[in-house]
Phi, psi and omega in degrees: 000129197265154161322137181287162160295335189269342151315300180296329195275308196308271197309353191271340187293282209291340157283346163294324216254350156291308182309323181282323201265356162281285212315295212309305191296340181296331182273330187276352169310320173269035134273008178280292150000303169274334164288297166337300189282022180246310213270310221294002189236302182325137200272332163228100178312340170266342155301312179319322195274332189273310213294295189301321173292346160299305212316280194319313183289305162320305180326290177309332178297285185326314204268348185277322110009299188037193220052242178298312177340314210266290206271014186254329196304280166354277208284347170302309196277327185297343200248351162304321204301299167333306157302018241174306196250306187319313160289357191259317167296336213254354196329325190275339190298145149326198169233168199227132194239121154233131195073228183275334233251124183258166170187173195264175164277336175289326177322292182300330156267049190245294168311317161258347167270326160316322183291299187268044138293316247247326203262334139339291161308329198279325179272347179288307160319300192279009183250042173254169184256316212223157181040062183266339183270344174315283169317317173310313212265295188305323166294316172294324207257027190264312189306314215272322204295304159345267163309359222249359157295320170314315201286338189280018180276337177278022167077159167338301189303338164301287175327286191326303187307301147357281185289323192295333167288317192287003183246354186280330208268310199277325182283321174293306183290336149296330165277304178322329194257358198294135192268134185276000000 
């Protein structure tokens, strides 16, 4: 008995859509690594476990999903990266007193590797025509995941900072390219 078309059709669907959900996890593999050498530093290993097991799942969603989704991944992990190394370098440093107000430095690369994912991610957003909050959301929330074990070494204020460059980074290149 040969399969009706909507059977035939039915099985040619899921297997295209098994394929796309290999490919995606095949892309998503060398971030495993890197969330290991993320969790094996972090001052809190269970942020760490959790942020890389977002990271990854997203990533495999995103790349599975495609389209704007799809083309958001690349540039999410490349603008994590600024977050991601800049507090992890500074991590060991004193704090820096400007006046009275002191503060540490992984603070401060918290606060500028955020800034430029936000400003990294934001041109890239404003030069799309079509799905620019799409693009925003998935590259932003790929870049913050990334970064946000480095960040915890400055503590909840690391995070803060973290978000706080990154919409600080993001909202001036995104208003500038903004259709009048």
């Amino acid at each position: 008995m040969e399969p009706s078309d909507a059977a035939l059709l039915a099985r040619t669907r899921r297997a295209y859509e098994q394929g796309r959900l290999r490919a995606a996890l095949w892309r998503a593999a060398p971030l495993v690594p890197v969330v290991a050498w993320t969790w094996s530093w972090c001052r809190y290993p269970a942020l760490a476990a959790l942020c890389g097991a977002a990271l990854v799942a997203l990533t495999v969603a995103f790349r599975w999903r495609g389209q704007v989704w799809g083309r958001a991944v690349l540039p999410g992990l490349a603008a994590g990266l600024a977050p991601l190394v800049l507090p992890w370098l500074m991590r060991g440093a004193s704090e820096v007193c400007v006046g009275e107000m002191c503060c540490s430095l992984c603070l401060l690369g918290c606060v500028g590797g955020g800034s430029l994912a936000g400003v990294l991610v934001g041109r890239r957003a404003a030069a799309l025509d079509e799905g620019r909050g799409t693009f925003l959301a998935a590259a932003g929330a790929l870049a913050l995941l990334a970064g946000a074990p480095a960040c915890a070494f400055a503590g909840v204020i690391g995070l803060a900072g973290l978000l706080i460059g990154f919409a600080g980074g993001t909202a001036p290149v995104l208003l500038a390219r903004a259709p009048a």
